[in-house]
C-alpha positions in Angstrom: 13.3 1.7 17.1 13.8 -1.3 14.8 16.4 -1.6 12.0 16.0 -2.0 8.4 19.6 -2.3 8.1 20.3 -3.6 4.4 16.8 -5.0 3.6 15.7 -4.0 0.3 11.7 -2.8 0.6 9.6 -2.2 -2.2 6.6 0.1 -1.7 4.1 0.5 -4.5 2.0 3.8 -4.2 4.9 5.1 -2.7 5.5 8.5 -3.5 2.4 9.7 -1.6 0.2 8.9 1.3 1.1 5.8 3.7 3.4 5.0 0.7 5.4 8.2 0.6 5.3 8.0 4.7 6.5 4.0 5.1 9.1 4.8 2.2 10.8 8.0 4.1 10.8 5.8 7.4 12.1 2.6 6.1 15.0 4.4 4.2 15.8 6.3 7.5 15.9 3.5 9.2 18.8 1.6 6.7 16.1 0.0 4.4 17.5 0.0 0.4 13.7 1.7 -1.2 12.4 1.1 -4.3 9.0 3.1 -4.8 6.7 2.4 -7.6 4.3 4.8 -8.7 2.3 5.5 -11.3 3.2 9.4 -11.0 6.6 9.8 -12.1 7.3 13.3 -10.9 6.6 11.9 -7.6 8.5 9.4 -7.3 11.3 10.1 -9.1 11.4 13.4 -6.5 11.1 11.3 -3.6 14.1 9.1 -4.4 16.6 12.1 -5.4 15.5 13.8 -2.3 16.4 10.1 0.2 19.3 9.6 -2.5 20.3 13.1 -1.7 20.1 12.6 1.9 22.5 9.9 1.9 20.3 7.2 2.1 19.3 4.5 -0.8 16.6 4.8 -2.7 15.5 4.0 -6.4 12.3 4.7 -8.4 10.2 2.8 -11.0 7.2 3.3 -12.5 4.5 1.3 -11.9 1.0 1.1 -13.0 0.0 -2.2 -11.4 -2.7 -3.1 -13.4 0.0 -3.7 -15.4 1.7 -7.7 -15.0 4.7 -6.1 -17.0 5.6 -2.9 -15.0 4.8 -4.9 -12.2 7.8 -7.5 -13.0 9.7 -4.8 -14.1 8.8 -3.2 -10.8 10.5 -6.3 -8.5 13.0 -6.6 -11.0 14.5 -3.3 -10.2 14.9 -4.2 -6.7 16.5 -7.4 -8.1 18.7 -5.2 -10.5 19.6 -2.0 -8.4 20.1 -3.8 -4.8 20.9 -7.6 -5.6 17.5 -8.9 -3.5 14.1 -8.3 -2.7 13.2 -8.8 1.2 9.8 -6.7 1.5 7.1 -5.7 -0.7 4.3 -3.3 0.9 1.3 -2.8 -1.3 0.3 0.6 -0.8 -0.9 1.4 -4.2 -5.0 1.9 -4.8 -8.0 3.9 -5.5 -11.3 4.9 -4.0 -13.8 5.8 -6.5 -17.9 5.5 -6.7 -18.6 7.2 -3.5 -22.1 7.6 -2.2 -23.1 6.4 -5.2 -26.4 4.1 -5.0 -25.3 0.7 -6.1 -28.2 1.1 -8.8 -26.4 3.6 -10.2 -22.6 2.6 -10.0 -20.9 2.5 -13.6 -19.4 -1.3 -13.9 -16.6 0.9 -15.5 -15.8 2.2 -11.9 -16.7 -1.0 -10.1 -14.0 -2.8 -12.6 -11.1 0.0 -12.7 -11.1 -0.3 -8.6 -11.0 -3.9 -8.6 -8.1 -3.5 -11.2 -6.2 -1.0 -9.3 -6.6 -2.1 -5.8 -7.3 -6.1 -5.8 -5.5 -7.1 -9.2 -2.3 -4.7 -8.4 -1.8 -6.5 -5.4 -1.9 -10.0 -6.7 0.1 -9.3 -9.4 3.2 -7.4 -7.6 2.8 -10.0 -4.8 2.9 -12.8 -7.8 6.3 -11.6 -8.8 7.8 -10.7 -5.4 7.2 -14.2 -4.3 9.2 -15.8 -7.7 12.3 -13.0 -6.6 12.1 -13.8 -2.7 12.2 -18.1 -3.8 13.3 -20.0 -1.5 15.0 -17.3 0.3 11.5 -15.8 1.5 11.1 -12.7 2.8 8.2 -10.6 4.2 4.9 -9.5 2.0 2.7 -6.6 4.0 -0.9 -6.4 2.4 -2.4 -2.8 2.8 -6.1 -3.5 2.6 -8.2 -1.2 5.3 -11.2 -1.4 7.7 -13.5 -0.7 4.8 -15.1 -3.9 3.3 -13.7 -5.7 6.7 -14.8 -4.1 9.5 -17.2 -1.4 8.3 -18.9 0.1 5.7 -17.6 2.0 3.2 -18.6 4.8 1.5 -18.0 3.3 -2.0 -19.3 -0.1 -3.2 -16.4 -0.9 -5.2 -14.1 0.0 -2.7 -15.2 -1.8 0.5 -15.4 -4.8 -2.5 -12.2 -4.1 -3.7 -10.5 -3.8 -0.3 -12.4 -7.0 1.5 -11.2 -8.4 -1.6 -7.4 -7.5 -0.8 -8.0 -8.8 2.7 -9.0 -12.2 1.7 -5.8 -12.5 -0.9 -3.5 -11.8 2.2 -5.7 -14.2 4.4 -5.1 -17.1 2.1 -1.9 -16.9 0.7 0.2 -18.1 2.9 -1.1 -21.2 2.2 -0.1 -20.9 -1.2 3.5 -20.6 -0.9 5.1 -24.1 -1.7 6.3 -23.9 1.4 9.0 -20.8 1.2 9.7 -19.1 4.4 7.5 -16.0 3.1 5.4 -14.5 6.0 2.6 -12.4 4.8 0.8 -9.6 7.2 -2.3 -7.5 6.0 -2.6 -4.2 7.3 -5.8 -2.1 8.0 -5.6 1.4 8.0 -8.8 3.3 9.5 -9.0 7.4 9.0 -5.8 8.0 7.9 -5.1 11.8 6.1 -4.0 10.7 3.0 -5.2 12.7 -0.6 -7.5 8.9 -1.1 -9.0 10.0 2.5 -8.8 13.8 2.0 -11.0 13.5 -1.0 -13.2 10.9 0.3 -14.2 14.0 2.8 -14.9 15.7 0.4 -17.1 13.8 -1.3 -19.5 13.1 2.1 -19.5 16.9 2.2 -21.2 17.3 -0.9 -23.2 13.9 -0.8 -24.5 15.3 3.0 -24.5 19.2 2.1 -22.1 20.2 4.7 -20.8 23.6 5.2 -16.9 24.0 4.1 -16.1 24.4 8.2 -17.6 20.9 8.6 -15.4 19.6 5.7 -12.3 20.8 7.2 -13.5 19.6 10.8 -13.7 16.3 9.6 -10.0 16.3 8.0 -8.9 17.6 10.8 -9.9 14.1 12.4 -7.7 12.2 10.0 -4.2 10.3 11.5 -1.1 10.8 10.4 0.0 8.8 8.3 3.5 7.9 9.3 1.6 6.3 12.3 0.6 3.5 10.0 4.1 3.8 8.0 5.6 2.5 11.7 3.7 0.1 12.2 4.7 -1.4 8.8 8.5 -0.8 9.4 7.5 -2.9 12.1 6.4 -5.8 10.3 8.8 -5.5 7.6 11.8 -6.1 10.8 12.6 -9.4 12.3 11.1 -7.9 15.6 7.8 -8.9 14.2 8.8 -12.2 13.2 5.9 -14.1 15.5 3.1 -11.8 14.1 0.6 -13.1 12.1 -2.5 -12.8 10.6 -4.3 -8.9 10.1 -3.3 -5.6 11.9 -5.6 -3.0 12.8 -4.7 0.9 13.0 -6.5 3.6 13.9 
């Protein structure tokens, strides 16, 4: 099991899904968490149940499509825990699905892209002016969608391909600081993004409520992806580069 012994990890989206997951795991294994959310009851619940365990956790809300909560954001880590070492975007949205692109509201195509493509930028923007010259470790959640395979939404697989390609090229935009960056793709994972995705393709297809719960029943658990990012956020995975694929 690798240690997180003192690092200080910020996970945004991380009251819930592979957010909530990689923040319980990283705490428990000696990280210092800061989890940004937009939902508040969330998040501020997740950090007085770690805090409450013994372990050290804060909570700031977050809507990243937002440049200041997403200063504000790092800045807590800054504030609460003297450093940042590791930001892990988590935090997105799938909407639009099995919609004909024809049909697809530029409303919905735009709010994804802001949520899910400018979040990401902007909270890895800031985390790179805290980590300086110190560097520190900067773990892209994108997903097979838009990079490997289809998706069921247009502005999602856009969105997520998008996400891919910003943790593709940025290491070359560092000025040099000893920064590694690692994007992460997530397959079927049984998170409420995925759950409700399911349900969508039921309706869209006309399946029968067994064959809805069936197909979440296929979903992996999400703490499966959560290690492998407590992984990469370790100095174990100091010689990894480049994307990860999970199942």
């Amino acid at each position: 099991m690798t240690s997180l012994d003192g690092r200080v990890v910020v996970v945004t989206g991380g009251a819930s899904g592979i957010g909530g997951a990689t923040t319980r795991l990283c705490a428990a294994r000696g990280a210092r968490v800061v989890i940004g959310d937009v939902d508040d009851a969330k998040g501020g619940a997740l950090a007085r149940e770690l805090t409450e365990l013994g372990l050290s956790a804060a909570f700031a809300h977050v809507d990243v499509t937002r440049e200041a909560d997403c200063e504000h954001l790092i800045q807590t880590a800054v504030s609460e825990f003297g450093t940042l070492d590791v930001l892990v975007t988590c935090a997105g949205i799938l909407q639009g699905a099995f919609v004909e692109i024809a049909e697809l509201d530029l409303d919905i195509f735009e709010r994804v892209q802001d949520v899910n493509v400018r979040g990401t930028f902007l909270c890895m923007k800031h985390a790179v002016a805290a980590m300086g010259d110190r560097g520190g470790t900067i773990l892209v959640v994108a997903s097979g969608a838009g990079v490997t395979s289809r998706s069921s939404s247009v502005a999602y697989g856009t969105s997520k391909a998008a996400v891919h390609g910003l943790g593709f090229i940025a290491p070359n935009h560092l000025a040099g600081r000893p920064i590694r960056v690692n994007t992460v793709c997530p397959s079927i994972v049984d998170t409420p993004l995925k759950r409700a995705n399911v349900e969508d393709e039921g309706r869209a297809r006309g399946w029968s409520r067994a064959d809805i719960d069936a197909a979440k029943k296929e979903l992996r658990d999400p703490e499966g992806v959560a290690r492998v990012l407590a992984f990469l956020a370790s100095d174990e995975a100091d010689y990894v580069r480049g994307t990860v694929f999970t199942a």
